[in-house]
C-alpha positions, 0 to 999 in steps of 0.5 A, spaced: 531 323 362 533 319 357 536 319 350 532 313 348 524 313 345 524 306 346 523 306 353 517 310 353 509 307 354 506 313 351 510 319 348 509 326 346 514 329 342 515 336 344 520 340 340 521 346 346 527 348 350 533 345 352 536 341 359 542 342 362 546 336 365 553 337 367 556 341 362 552 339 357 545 341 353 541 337 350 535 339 346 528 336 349 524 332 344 519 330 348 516 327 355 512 321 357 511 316 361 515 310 361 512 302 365 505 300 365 500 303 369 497 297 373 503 295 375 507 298 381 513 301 376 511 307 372 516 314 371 511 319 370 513 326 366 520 322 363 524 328 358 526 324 352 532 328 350 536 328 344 544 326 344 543 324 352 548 317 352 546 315 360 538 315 364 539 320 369 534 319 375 533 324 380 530 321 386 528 326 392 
């Protein structure tokens, strides 16, 4: 998750629902994908959330 649309490679903006993390919520604005295909670092399915001040990764 991330709070800034700069990171993303392609986005789309979707206006449905809500994260929670820690004790806050934050409003999901979209999700995409952050990197370059051809190369070994591409995030998948990343949620750009609104207000979120830190990238949380959860890696398992």
């Amino acid at each position: 998750m991330t709070g800034d649309p700069s990171k993303f490679s392609s986005l789309k903006l979707k206006h449905e629902g809500y994260v929670t993390y820690g004790d806050n919520k934050g409003n999901m604005l979209g999700c995409g994908n952050a990197g370059n295909y051809s190369s070994t670092t591409l995030i998948e399915n990343l949620l750009l959330v609104e207000g979120l001040k830190h990238n949380l990764l959860s890696i398992s």
